[in-house]
DRENDO-1510 file (C-alpha; in Angstrom, 1 decimal, always signed):
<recs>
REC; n; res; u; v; w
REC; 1; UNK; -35.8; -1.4; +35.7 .
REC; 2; UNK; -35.7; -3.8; +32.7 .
REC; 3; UNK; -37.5; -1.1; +30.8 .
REC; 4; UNK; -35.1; +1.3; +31.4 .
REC; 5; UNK; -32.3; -0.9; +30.3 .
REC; 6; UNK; -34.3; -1.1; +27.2 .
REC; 7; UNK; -34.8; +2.4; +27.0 .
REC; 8; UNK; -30.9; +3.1; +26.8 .
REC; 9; UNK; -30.3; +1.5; +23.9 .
REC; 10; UNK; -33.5; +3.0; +22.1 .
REC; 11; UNK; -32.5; +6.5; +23.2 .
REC; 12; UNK; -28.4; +6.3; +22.2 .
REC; 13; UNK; -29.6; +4.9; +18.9 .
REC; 14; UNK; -32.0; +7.8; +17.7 .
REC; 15; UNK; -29.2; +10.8; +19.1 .
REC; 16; UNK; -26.6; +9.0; +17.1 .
REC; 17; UNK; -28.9; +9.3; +14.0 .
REC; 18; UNK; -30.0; +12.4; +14.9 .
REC; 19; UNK; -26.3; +14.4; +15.1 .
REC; 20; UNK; -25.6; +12.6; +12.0 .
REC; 21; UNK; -23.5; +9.6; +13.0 .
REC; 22; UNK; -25.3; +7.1; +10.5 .
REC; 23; UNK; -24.9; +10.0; +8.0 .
REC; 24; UNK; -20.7; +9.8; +8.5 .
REC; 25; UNK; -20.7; +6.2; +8.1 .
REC; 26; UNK; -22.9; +7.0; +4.9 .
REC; 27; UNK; -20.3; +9.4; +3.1 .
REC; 28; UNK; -17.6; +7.1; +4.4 .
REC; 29; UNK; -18.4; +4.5; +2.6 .
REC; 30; UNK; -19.4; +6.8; -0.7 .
REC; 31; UNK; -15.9; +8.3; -1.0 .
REC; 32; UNK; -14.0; +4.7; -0.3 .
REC; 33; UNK; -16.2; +3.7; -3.0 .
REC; 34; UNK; -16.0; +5.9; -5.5 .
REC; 35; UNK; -12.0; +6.1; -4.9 .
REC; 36; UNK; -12.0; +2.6; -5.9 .
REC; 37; UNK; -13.2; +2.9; -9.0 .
REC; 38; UNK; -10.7; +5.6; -9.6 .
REC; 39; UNK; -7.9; +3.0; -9.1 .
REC; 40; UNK; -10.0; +0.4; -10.7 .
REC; 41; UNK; -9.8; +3.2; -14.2 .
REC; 42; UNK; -6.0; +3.9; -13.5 .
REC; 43; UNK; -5.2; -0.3; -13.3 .
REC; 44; UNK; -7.4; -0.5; -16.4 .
REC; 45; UNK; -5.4; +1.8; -18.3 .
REC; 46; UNK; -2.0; +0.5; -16.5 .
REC; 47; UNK; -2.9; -2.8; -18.4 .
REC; 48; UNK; -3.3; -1.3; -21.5 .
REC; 49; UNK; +0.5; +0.5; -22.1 .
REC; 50; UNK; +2.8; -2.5; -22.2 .
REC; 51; UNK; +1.2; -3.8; -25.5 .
REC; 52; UNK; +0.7; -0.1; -26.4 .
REC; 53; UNK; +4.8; +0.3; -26.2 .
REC; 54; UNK; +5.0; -3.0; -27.7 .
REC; 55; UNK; +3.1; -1.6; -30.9 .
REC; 56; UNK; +5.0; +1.4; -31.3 .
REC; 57; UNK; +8.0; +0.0; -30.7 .
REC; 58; UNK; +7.5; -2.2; -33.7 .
REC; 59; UNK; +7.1; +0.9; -35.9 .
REC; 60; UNK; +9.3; +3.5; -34.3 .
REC; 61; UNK; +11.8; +1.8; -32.0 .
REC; 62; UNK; +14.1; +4.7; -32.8 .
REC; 63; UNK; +12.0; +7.0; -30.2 .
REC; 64; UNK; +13.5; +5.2; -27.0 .
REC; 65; UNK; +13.2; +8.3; -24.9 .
REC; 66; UNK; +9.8; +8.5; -25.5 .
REC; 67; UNK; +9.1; +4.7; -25.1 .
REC; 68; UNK; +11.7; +4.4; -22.1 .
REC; 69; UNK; +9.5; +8.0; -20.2 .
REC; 70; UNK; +6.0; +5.9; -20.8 .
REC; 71; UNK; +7.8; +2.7; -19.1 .
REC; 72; UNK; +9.2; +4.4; -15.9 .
REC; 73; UNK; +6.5; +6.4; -15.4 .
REC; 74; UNK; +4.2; +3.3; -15.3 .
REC; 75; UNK; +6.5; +1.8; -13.5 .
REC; 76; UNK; +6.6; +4.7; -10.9 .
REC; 77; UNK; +2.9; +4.0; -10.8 .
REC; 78; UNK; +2.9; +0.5; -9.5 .
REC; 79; UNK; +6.0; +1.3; -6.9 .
REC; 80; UNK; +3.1; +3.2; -5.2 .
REC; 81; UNK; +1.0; +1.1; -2.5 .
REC; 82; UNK; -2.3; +2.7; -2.3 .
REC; 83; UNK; -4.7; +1.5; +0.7 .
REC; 84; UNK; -7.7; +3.1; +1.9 .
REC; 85; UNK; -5.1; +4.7; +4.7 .
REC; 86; UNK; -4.2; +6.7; +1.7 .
REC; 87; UNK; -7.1; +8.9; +1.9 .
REC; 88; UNK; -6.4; +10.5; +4.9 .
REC; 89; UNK; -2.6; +10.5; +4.5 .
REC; 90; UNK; -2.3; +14.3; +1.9 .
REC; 91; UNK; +1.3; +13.5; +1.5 .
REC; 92; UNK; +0.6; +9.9; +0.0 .
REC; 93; UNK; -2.5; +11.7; -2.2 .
REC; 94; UNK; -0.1; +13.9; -3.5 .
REC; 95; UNK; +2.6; +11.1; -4.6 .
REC; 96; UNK; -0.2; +9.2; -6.4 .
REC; 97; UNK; -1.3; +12.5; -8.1 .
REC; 98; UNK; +2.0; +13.2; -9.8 .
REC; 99; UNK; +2.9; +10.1; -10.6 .
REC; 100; UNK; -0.3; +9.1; -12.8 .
REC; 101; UNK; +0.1; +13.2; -13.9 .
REC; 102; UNK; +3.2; +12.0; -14.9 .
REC; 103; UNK; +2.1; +9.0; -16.8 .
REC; 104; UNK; -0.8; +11.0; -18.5 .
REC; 105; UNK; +2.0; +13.1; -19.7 .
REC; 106; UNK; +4.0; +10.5; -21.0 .
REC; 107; UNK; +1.5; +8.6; -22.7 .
REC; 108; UNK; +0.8; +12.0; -24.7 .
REC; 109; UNK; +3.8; +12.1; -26.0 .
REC; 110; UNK; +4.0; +8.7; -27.1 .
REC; 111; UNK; +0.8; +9.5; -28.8 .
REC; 112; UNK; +2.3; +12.4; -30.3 .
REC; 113; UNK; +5.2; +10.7; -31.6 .
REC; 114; UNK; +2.8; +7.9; -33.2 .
REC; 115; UNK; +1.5; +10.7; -35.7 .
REC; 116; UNK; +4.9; +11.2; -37.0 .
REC; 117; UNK; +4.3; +7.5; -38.5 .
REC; 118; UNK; +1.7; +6.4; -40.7 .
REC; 119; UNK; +2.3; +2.9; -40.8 .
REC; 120; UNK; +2.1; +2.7; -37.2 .
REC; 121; UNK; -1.7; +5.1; -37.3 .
REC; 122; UNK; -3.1; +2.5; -40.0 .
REC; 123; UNK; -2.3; -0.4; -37.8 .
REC; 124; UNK; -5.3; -2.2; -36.5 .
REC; 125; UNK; -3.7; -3.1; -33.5 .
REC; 126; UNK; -3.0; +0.0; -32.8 .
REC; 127; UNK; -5.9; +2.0; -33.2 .
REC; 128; UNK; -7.8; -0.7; -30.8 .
REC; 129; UNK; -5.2; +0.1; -28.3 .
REC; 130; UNK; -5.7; +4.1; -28.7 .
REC; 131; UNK; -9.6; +3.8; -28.6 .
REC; 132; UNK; -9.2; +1.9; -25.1 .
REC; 133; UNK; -7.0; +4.3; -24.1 .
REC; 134; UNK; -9.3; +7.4; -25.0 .
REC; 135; UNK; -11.9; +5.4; -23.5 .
REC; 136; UNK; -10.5; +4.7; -20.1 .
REC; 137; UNK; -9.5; +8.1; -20.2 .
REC; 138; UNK; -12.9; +9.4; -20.2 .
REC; 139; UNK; -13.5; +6.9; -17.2 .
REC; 140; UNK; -10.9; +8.0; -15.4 .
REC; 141; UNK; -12.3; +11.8; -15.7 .
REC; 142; UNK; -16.2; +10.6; -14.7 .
REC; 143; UNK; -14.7; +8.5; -11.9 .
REC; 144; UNK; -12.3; +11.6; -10.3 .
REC; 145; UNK; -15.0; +13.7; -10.5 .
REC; 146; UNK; -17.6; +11.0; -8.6 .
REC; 147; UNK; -14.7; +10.8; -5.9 .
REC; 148; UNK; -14.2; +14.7; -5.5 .
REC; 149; UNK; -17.4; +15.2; -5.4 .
REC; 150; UNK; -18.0; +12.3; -2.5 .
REC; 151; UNK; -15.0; +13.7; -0.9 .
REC; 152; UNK; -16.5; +17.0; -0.8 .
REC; 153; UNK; -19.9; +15.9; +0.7 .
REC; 154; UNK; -17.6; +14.3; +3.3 .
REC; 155; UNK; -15.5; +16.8; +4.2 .
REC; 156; UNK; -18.7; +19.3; +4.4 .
REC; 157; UNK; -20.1; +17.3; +7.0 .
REC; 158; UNK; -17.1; +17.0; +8.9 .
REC; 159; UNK; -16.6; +20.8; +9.0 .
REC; 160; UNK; -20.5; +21.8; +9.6 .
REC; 161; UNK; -22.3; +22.3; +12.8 .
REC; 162; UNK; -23.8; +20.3; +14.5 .
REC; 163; UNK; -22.2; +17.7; +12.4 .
REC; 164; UNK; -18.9; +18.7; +13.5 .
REC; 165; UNK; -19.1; +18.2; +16.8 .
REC; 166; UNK; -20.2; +14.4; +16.2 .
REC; 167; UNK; -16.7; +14.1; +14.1 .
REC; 168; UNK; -14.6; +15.8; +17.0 .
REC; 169; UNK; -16.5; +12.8; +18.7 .
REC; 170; UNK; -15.7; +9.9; +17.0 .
REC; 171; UNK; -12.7; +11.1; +15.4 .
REC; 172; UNK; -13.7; +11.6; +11.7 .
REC; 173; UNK; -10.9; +14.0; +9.9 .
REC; 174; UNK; -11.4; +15.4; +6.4 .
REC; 175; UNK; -10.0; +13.7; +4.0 .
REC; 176; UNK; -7.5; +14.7; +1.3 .
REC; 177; UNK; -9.1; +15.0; -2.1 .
REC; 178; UNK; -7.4; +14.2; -5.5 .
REC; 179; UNK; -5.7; +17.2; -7.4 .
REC; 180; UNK; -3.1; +17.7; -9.9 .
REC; 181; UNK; -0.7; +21.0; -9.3 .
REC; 182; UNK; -0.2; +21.1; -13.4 .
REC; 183; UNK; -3.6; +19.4; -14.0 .
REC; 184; UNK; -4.3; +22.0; -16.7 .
REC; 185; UNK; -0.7; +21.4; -18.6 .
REC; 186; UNK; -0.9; +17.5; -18.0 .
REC; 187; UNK; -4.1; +17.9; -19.9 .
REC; 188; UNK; -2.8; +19.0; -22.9 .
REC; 189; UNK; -1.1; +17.0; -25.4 .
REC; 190; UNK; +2.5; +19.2; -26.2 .
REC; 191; UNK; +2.8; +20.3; -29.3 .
REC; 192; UNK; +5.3; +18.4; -31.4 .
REC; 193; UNK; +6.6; +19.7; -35.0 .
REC; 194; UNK; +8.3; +17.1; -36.8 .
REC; 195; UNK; +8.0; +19.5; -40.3 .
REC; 196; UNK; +11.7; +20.1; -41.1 .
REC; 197; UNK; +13.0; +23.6; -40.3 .
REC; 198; UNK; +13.6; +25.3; -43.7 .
REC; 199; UNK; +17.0; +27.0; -44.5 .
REC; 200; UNK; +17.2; +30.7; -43.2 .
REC; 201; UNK; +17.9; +33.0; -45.5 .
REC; 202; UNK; +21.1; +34.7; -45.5 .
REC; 203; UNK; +21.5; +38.0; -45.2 .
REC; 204; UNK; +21.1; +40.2; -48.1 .
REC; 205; UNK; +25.1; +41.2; -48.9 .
REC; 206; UNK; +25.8; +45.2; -48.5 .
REC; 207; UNK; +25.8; +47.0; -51.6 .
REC; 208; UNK; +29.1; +48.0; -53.5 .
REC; 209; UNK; +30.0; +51.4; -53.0 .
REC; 210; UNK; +29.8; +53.4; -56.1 .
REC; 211; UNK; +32.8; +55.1; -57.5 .
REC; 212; UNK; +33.1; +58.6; -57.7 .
REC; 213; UNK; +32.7; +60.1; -61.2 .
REC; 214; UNK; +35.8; +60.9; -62.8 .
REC; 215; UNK; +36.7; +64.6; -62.8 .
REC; 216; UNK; +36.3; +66.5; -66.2 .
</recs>
């Protein structure tokens, strides 16, 4: 009898294994990973815009839309409590998504607007501040791309049989992967042209009519 008891055990643990129940716990951690370290890239460039403002507000504190659309959308950012819950909630994916969409806009623009001023380029400070934001936006590409790519291993396993049948057991649900509806426009910086418009020609004026020759 006792080695029965003992056989239990043995025998739950190697069909738990074998219809890939170690394997969810594997991916689950994977994508709760690698979705921390896509927050960890957003806080790290979060960090980085009040001193950014700060420095071209010093130069060009005449572009307060600009610098005002940077600070709300950060702002916007933070409002947004992001738990590991949040990977299986789409709607609360989806507020995250456009709000840091729309703070990767704004900060374009601000970077835009800083060409208009060369004091403001040659600035030391300055230029530290936009190489840590171009780097952290490389990171923060590397680090989507890790999590959609664990997400997607997840969510294949979820879906696929026999695996599938282990998730309907133990309740696993695929989770909501991050996208961007504009991602493409968000991605480019908008064209500015601060060149002044030149005068537009007027029209040509209508010739004078010719008089008639007199008769002879």
């Amino acid at each position: 009898m006792r080695k029965l008891l003992w056989a239990f055990p043995l025998l739950a643990a190697l069909l738990l294994s074998g219809c890939g129940y170690n394997e969810f716990q594997t991916k689950d951690e994977q994508v709760k990973a690698a979705w921390a370290e896509v927050l960890n890239q957003y806080k790290r460039r979060a960090d980085l815009i009040p001193n950014l403002v700060a420095t071209v507000q010093g130069y060009a504190s005449q572009e307060k839309d600009v610098l005002l659309g940077v600070t709300q959308a950060r702002a916007k950012v933070g409002s947004i409590q992001v738990t590991p819950e949040t990977l299986n909630d789409p709607q609360a994916m989806k507020r995250f998504a456009e709000a840091q969409g729309q703070l990767t806009s704004a900060l374009s623009r601000l970077l835009v607007v800083a060409e208009n001023y060369p004091q403001l380029k040659s600035d030391q400070n300055f230029r530290e501040l936009q190489a840590q934001l171009e780097g952290t936006e490389n990171r923060i590409t590397t680090a989507r791309n890790r999590f959609i790519k664990a997400t997607q291993d997840y969510n294949i396993l979820v879906r696929q049989f026999p695996s599938n049948l282990t998730a309907m057991m133990f309740g696993y649900k695929t989770k909501e992967s991050f996208t961007v509806e504009n991602e493409k426009a968000i991605a480019e910086p908008p064209r500015v042209d601060f060149a002044p418009k030149s005068a537009v020609p007027a029209a040509p004026a209508a010739p004078s009519a010719v008089p008639a020759p007199a008769g002879k």
